[in-house]
VOBA-1610 file (N, C-alpha, C; in pm, whole numbers, padded with zeros to 5 digits, always signed):
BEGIN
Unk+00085-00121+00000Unk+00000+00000+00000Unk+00088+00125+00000Unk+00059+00193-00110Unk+00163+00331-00120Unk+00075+00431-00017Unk+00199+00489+00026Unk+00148+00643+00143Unk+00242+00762+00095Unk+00136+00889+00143Unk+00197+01005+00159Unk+00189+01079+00245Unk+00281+01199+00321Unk+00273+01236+00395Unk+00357+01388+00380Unk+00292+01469+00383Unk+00355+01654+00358Unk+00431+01718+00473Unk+00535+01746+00458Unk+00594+01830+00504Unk+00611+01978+00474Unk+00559+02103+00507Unk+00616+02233+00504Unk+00762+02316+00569Unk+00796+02340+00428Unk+00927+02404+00461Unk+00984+02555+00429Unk+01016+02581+00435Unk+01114+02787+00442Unk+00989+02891+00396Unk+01006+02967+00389Unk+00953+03087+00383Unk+00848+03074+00287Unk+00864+02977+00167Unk+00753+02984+00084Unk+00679+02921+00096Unk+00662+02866+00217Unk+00596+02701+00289Unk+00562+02643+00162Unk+00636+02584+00107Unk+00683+02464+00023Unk+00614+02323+00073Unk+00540+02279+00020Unk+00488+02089+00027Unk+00603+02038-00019Unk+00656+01951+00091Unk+00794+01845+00015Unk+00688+01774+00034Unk+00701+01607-00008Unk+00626+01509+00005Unk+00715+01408+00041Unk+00665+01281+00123Unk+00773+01197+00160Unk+00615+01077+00117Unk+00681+00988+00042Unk+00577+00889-00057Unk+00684+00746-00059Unk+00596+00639+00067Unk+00647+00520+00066Unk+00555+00377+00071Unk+00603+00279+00074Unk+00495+00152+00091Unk+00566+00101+00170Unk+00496-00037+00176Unk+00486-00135+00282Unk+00661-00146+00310Unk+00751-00145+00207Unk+00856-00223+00199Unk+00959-00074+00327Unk+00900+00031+00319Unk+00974+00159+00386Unk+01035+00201+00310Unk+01073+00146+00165Unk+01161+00231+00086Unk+01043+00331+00016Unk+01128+00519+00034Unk+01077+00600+00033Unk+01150+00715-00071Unk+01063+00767-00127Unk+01077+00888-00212Unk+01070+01029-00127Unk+01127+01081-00194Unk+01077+01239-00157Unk+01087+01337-00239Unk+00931+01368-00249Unk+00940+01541-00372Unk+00907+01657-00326Unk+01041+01764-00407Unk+01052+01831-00393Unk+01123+01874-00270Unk+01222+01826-00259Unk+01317+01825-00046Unk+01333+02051-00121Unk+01269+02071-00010Unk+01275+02188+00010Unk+01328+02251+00132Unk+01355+02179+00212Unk+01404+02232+00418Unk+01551+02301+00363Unk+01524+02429+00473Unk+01631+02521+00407Unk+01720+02509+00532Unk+01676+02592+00610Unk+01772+02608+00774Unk+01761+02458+00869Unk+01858+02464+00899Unk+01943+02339+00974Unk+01814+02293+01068Unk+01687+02378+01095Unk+01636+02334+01203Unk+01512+02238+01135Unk+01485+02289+00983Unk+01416+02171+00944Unk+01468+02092+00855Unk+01632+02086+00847Unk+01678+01973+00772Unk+01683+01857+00871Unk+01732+01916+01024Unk+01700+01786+01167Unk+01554+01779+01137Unk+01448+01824+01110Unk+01350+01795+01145Unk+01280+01683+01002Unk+01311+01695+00908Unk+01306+01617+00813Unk+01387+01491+00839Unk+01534+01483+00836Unk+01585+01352+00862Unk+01522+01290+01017Unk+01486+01379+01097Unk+01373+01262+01183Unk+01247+01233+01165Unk+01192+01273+01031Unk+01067+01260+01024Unk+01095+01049+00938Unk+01207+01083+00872Unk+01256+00997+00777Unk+01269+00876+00893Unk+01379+00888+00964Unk+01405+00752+01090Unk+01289+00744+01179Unk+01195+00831+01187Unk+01091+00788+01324Unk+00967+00738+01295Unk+00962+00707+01125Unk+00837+00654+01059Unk+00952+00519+01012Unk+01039+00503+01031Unk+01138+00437+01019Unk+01168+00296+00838Unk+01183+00431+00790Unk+01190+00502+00652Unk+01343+00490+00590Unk+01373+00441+00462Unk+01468+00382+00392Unk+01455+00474+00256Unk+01508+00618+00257Unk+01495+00749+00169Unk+01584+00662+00053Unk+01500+00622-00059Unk+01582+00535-00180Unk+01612+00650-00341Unk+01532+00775-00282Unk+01581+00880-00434Unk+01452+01001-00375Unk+01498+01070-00480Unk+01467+01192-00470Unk+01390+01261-00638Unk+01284+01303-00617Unk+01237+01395-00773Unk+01182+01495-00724Unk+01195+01606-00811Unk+01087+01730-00851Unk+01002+01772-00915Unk+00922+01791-00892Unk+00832+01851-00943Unk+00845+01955-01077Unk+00933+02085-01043Unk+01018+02145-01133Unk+01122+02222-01043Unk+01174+02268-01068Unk+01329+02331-01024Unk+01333+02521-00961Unk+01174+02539-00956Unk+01208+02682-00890Unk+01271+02674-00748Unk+01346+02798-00702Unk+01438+02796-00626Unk+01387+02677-00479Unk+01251+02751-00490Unk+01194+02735-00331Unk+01198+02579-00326Unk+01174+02537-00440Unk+01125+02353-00446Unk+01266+02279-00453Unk+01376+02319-00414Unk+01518+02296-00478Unk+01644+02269-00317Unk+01557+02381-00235Unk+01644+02384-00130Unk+01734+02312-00044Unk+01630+02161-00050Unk+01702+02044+00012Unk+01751+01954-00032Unk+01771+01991-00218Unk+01829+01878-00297Unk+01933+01822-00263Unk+02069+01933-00252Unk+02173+01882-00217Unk+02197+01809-00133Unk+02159+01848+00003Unk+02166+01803+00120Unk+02139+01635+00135Unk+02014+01611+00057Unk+01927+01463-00018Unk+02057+01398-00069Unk+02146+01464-00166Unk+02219+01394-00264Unk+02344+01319-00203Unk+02387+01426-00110Unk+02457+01399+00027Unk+02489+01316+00105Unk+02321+01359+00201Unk+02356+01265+00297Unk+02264+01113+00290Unk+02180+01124+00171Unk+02133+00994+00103Unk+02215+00909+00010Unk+02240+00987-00057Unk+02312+00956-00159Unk+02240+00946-00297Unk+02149+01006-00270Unk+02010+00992-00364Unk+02007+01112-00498Unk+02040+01060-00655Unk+02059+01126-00705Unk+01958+01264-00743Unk+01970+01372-00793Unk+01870+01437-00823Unk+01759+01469-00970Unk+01648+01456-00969Unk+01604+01380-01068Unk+01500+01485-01133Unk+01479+01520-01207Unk+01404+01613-01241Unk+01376+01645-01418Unk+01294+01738-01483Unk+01331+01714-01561Unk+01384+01782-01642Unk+01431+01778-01798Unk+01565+01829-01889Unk+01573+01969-01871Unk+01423+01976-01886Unk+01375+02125-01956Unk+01400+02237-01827Unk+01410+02180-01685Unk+01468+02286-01596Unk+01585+02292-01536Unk+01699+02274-01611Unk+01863+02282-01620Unk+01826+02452-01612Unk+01827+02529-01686Unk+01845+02638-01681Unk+01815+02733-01535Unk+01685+02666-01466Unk+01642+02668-01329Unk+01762+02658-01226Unk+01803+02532-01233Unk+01866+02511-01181Unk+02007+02570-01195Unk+02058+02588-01288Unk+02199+02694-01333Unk+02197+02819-01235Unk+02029+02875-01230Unk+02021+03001-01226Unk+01986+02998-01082Unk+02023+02922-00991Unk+01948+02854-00851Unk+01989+03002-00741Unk+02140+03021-00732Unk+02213+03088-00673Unk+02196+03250-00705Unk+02170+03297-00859Unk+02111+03400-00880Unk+01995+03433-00792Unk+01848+03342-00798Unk+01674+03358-00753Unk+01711+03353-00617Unk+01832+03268-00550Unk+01847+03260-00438Unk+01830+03403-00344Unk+01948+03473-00443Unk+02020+03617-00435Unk+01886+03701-00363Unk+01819+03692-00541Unk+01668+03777-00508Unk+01609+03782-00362Unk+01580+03662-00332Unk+01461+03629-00253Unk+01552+03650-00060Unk+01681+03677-00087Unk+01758+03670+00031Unk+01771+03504+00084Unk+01783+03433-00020Unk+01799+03296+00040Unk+01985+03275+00000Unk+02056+03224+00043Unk+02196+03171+00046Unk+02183+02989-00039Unk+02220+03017-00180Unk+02238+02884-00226Unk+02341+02876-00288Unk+02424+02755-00265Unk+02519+02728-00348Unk+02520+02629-00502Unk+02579+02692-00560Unk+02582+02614-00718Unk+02521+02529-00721Unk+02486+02425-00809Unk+02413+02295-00865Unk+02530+02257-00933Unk+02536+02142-00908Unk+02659+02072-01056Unk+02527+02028-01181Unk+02429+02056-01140Unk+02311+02035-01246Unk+02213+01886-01199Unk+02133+01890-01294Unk+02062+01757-01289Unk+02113+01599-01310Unk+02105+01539-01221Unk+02201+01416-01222Unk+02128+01291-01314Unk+01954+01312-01323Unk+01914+01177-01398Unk+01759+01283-01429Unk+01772+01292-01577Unk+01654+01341-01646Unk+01499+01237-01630Unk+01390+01319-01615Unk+01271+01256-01613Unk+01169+01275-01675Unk+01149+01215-01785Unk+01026+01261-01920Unk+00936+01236-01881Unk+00872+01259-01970Unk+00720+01222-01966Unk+00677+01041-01972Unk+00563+01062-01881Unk+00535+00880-01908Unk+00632+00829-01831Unk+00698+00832-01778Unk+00791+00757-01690Unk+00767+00658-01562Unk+00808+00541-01556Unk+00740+00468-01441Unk+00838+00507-01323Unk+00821+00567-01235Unk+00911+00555-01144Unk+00893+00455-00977Unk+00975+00417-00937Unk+00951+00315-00829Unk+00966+00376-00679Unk+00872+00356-00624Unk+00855+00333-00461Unk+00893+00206-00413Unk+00934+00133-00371Unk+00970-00016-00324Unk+00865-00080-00433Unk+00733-00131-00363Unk+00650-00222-00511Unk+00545-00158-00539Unk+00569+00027-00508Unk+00480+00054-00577Unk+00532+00140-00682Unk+00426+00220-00752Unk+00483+00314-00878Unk+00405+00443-00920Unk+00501+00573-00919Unk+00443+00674-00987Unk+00442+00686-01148Unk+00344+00783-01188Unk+00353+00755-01340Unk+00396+00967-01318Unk+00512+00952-01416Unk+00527+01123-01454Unk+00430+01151-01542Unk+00405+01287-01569Unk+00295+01314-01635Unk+00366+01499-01663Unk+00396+01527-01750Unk+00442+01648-01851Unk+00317+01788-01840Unk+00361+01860-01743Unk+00258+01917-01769Unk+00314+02130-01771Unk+00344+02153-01845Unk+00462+02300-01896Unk+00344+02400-01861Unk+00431+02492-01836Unk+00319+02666-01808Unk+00398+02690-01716Unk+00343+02675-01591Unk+00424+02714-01494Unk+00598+02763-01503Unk+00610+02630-01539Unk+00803+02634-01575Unk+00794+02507-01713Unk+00894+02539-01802Unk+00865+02456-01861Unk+00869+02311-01888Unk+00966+02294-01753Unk+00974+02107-01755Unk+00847+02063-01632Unk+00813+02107-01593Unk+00697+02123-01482Unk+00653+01962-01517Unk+00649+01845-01416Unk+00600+01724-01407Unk+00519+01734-01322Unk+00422+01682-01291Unk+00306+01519-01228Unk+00313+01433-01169Unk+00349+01409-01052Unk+00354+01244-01076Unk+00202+01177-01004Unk+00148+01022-01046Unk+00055+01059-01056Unk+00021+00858-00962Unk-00014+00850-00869Unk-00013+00709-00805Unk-00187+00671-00843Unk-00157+00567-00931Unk-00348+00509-00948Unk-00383+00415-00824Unk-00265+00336-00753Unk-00291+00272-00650Unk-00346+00364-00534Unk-00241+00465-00514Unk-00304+00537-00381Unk-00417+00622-00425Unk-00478+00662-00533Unk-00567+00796-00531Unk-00500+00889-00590Unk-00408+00941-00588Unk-00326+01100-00570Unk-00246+01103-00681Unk-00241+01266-00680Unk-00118+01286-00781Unk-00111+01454-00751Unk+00065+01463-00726Unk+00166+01546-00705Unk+00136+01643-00764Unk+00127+01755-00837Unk+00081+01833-00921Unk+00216+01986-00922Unk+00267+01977-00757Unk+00345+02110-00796Unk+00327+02222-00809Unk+00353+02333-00917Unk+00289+02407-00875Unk+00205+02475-01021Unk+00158+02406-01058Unk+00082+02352-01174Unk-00081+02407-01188Unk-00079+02268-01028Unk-00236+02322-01041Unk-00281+02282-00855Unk-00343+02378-00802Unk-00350+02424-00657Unk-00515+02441-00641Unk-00555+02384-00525Unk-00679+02373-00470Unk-00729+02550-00526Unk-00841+02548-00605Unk-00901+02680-00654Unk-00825+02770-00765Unk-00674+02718-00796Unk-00607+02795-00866Unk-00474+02740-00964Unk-00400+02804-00991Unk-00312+02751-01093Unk-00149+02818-01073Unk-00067+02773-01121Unk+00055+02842-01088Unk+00058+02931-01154Unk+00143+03038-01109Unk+00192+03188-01200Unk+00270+03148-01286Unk+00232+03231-01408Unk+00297+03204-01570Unk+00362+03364-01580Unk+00432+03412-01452Unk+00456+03531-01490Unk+00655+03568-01457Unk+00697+03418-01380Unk+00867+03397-01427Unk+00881+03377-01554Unk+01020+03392-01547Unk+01109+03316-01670Unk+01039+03168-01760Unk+01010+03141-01870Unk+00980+03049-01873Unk+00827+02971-01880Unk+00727+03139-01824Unk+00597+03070-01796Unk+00513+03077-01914Unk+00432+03006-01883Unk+00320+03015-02038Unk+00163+03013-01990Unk+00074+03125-01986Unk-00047+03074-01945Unk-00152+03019-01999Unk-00139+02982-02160Unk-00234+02940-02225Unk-00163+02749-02225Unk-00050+02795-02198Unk+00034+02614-02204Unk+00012+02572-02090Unk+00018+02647-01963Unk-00045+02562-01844Unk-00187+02542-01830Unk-00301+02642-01889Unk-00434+02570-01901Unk-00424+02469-01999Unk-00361+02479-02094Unk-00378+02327-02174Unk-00321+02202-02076Unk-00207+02226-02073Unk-00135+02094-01982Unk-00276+02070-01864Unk-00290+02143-01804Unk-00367+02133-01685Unk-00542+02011-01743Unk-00618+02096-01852Unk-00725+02047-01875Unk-00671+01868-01966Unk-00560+01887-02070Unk-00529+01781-02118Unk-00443+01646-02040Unk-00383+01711-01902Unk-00322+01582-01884Unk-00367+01567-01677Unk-00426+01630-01668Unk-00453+01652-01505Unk-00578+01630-01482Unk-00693+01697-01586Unk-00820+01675-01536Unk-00904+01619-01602Unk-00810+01488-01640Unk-00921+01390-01729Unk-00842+01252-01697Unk-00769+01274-01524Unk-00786+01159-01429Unk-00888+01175-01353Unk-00917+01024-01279Unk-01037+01001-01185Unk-01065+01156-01108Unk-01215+01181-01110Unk-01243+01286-01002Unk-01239+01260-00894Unk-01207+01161-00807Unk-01167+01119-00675Unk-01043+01128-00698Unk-00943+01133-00750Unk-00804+01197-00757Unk-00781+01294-00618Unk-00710+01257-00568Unk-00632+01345-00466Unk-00521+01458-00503Unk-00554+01614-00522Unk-00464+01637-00574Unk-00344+01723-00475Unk-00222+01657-00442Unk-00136+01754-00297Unk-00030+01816-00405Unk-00081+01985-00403Unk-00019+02134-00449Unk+00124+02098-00396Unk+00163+02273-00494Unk+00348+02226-00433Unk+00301+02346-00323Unk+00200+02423-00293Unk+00178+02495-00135Unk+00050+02460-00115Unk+00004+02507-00030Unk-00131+02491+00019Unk-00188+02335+00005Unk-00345+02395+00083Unk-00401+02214+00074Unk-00456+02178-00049Unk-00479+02047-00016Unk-00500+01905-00105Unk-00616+01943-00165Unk-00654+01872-00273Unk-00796+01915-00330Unk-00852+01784-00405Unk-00935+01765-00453Unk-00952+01665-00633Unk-00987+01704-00719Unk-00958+01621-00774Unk-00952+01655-00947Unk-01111+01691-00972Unk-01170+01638-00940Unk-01356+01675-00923Unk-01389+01788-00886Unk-01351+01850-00763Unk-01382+01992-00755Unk-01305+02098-00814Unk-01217+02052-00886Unk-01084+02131-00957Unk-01191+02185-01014Unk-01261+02067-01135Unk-01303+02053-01254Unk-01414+02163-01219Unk-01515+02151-01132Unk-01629+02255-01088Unk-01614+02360-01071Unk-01512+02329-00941Unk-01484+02532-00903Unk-01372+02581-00906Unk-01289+02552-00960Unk-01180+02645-01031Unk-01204+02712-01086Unk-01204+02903-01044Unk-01227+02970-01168Unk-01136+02988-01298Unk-01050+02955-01255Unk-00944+02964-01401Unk-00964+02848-01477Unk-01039+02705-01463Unk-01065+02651-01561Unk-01241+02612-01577Unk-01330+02695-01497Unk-01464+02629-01502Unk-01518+02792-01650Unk-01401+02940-01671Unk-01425+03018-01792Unk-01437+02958-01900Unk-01517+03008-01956Unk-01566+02975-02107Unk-01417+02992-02237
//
């Protein structure tokens, strides 16, 4: 039985997700814990559910969703996985850092690219990636038919949608991605944002005003 469980982290209260099964071997998207007090508080969230952290993916590569990669690559050893199309994100990590008054150091870049359609593994269970651009343009999905749920990022958010107004954004490409590959899974779909709470794909579909306009 696959599980999930949210963690909020730094200033942009960021959803990391920590997504495991029966076996304890565990994923985590989006490691975002910035200051030392919730990187302890993450690696005990990891040993006290007593949890076997086997890799790491993103969602997409804006700064905020990025924070705890290294640290993951580190002291897991867990490569960083994300996909092609946000290298440039990531190049530019230490610049957005600058902006926002956050302290980041370099990226040596993305260590293992993640397309579209991709099966990826939880111990015996499996996410499916799912391609969905606007937001940023490598912007992924991932999407569990066993558990209900799917990851969404910052894509698409209980009542709303991500800003298409960085580097990179597109707002007529994230309502497409959004209606073509997000909301024509099950309406009992669970959907957990890269902030705020959870929603489904069913009430997306109803009361979202950005996709219930003509």
């Amino acid at each position: 039985m696959i599980q999930i469980d949210t963690l909020v982290f730094n200033s942009f209260q960021v959803n990391t997700y920590l997504v495991w099964d029966e076996t304890g071997n565990c994923l985590v998207v989006d490691p975002a814990f910035y200051s030392r007090e919730e990187r302890v508080f993450f690696e005990n969230q990891i040993s006290e559910k007593g949890l076997k952290l086997t890799g790491q993916i993103n969602t997409h590569c804006h700064v905020d969703h990025i924070l705890g990669v290294q640290h993951v690559q580190e002291h897991y050893g867990s490569p960083f996985r994300a996909h092609g199309e946000e290298a440039n994100l990531v190049k530019n990590a230490p610049l957005s850092g600058d902006i926002f008054g956050l302290s980041v150091e370099p990226f040596t870049g993305i260590d293992q690219t993640i397309d579209d359609k991709e099966t990826i593994h939880v111990g015996n269970q499996i996410l499916h990636s799912i391609h969905v651009p606007g937001h940023s343009p490598g912007s992924l999905a991932y999407y569990s038919k066993e558990g209900g749920f799917v990851i969404t990022g910052d894509a698409l958010f209980q009542g709303s949608i991500g800003r298409t107004d960085l580097p990179g954004g597109d707002y007529d490409q994230l309502i497409q991605s959004i209606r073509t590959r997000l909301l024509v899974l099950p309406p009992e779909t669970v959907v957990y944002a890269g902030h705020g709470p959870s929603s489904t794909i069913g009430y997306e579909i109803s009361e979202n005003p950005f996709l219930t306009m003509s």
